[in-house]
N, C-alpha and C positions, 0 to 999 in steps of 0.2 A: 377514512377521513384522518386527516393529520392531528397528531394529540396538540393539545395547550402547550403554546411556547413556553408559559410562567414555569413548568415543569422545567423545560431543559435552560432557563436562565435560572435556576438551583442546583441545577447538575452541575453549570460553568462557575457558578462562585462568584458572582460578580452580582454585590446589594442594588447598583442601578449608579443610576437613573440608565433607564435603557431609551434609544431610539427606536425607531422604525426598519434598521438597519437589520435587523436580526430576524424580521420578519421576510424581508426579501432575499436574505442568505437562505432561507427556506425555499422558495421561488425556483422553481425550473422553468427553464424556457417553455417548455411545453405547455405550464399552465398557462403563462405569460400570454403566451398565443393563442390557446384557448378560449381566456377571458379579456384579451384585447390589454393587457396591461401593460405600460411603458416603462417597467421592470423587470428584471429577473435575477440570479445572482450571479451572472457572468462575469459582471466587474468586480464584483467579492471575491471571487474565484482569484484574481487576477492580484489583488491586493494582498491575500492572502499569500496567495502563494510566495511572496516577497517576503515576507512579514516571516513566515516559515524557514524559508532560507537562512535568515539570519540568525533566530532561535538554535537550530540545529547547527550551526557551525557556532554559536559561541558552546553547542553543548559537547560535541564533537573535540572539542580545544581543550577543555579543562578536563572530561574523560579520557582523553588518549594524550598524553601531555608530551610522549616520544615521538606519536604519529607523523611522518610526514605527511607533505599538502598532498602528495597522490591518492594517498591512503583514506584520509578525511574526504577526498572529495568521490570517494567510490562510495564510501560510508554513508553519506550525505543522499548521491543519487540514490540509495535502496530506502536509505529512510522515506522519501518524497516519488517512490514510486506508486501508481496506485494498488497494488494490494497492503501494502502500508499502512496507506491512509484511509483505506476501506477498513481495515481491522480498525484502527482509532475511530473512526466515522461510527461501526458496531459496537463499539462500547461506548459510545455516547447514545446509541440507539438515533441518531440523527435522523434516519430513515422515517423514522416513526414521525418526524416533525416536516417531513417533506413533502409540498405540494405539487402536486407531479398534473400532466394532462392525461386523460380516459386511456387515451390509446398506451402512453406512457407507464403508466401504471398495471394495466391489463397484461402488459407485455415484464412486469417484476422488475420494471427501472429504477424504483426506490432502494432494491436490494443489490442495482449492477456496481462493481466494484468502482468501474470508471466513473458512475455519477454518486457515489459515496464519497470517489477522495476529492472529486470537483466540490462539494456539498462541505467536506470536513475542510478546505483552504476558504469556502464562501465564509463557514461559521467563523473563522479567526479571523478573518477580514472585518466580520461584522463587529468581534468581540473587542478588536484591536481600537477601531473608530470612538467606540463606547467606552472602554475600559482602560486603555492607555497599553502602552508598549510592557510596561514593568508586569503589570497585572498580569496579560497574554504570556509574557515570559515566562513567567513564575507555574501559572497553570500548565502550559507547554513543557515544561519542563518536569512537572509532577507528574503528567502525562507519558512523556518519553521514557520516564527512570522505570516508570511500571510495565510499560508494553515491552521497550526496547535498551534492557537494563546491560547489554552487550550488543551494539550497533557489527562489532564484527564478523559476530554470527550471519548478519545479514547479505554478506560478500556473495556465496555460492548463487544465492537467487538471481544475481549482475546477469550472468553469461556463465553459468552452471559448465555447458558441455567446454566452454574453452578452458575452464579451470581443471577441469577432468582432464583433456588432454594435455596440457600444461604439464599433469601431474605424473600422469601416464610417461611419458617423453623424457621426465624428468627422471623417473625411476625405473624405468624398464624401455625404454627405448622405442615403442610402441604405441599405437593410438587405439581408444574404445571402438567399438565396432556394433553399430544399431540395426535390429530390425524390429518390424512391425509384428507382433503375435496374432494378434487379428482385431477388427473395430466391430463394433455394435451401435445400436437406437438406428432415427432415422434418417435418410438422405441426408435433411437439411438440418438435423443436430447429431452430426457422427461423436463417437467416442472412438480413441484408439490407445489401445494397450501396446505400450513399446518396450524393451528388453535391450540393454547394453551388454556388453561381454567386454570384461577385459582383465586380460593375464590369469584368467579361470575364476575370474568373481562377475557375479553377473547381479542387475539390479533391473527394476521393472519403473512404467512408468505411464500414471494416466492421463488422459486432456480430453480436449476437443481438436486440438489439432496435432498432425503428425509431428511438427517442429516442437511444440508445448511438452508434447509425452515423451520427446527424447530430452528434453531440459529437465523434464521432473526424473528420469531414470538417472540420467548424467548427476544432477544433484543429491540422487539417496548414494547412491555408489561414491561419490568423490565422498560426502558425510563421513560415511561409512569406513573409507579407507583411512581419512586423514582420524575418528577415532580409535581406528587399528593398531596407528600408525605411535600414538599416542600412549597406549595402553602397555602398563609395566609390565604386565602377565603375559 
């Protein structure tokens, strides 16, 4: 059962007067349809998601004051990507305020990333209507300094393995080179453990899917190299 909204309008900082708004940013389609209700927070979502955009490129502009616009706007896409906004969503515990439909719920939809950061743009949307632009800013932005207090760290996550080869290319002349170790679980929840190689350094990497665990090995290994790379000693 979904905890008391009043709880998470304490969390957000925001004395009131609240609408109804914030109640249907809670809303999944699934319960919507469930219970026959002519809401859900699909249009929050949507709002939100706007309302975000503009937050993180004023935040984006005054932390990176050299950045060019290529730069900020790669910045941008990882910040508003959903594992992002699913780690923001988890420390608001948002999930916990979510009403979800039987099948929905049964199946850990409260906890999927992709309906966490849909769920964490509904709550800004709602918060935004209620609270005003300045208010959302200021929280968002308290928000951001604590999760994501260096937005450039967040580059590798973009396209991991083309950064790897980029780098590769660039220094050795050469491309990483994947294969699969072997997968585990079953049929229809595979796991695969994947293994890069390059230039005699090798990194590993796990998912659900084959393309997933060559991103996450591609991104320990370039990590790894670029603080090699770095490193006085």
């Amino acid at each position: 059962m979904a905890r008391n909204l009043e709880e998470l309008k304490q969390t957000l900082g925001f004395p009131g007067p609240w609408s109804k708004r914030l109640d249907e940013a809670m809303t999944h389609r699934s319960y919507a349809v469930e219970n026959n209700l002519a809401y859900d927070n699909q249009r929050l979502e949507f709002l939100g998601d706007a309302v975000l955009e503009i937050i993180l490129t004023e935040y984006l502009f005054h932390l990176y004051p050299d950045a060019p616009e290529g730069e900020m706007t790669k910045m941008r896409s990882a910040l508003v990507r959903e594992p992002a906004l699913a780690r923001l969503a988890r420390k608001l515990r948002l999930g916990d305020y979510l009403r979800t439909g039987r099948g929905e719920r049964d199946a850990g939809g409260a906890d999927r990333d992709s309906t966490l950061a849909d769920l964490f743009e509904a709550t800004l949307g709602a918060f935004y209507l209620d609270a005003g632009f300045d208010v959302v800013r200021d929280f968002m932005l308290r928000l951001a300094r604590e999760e994501f207090p260096d937005p450039r760290s967040l580059l590798t996550t973009l396209n991991p393995k083309g950064l790897l080869q980029e780098y590769s290319q660039r220094r050795w002349g050469t491309t990483p080179e994947y294969s699969v170790l072997h997968t585990s679980g079953p049929e229809h929840l595979p796991v695969y453990d994947v293994e890069v190689h390059l230039h005699g350094y090798i990194a590993t990497g796990r998912a659900a899917s084959r393309k997933h665990a060559e991103s996450e090995a591609a991104k320990n290994l370039y990590r790894f190299l670029v603080k090699q790379e770095k490193c006085p000693c």
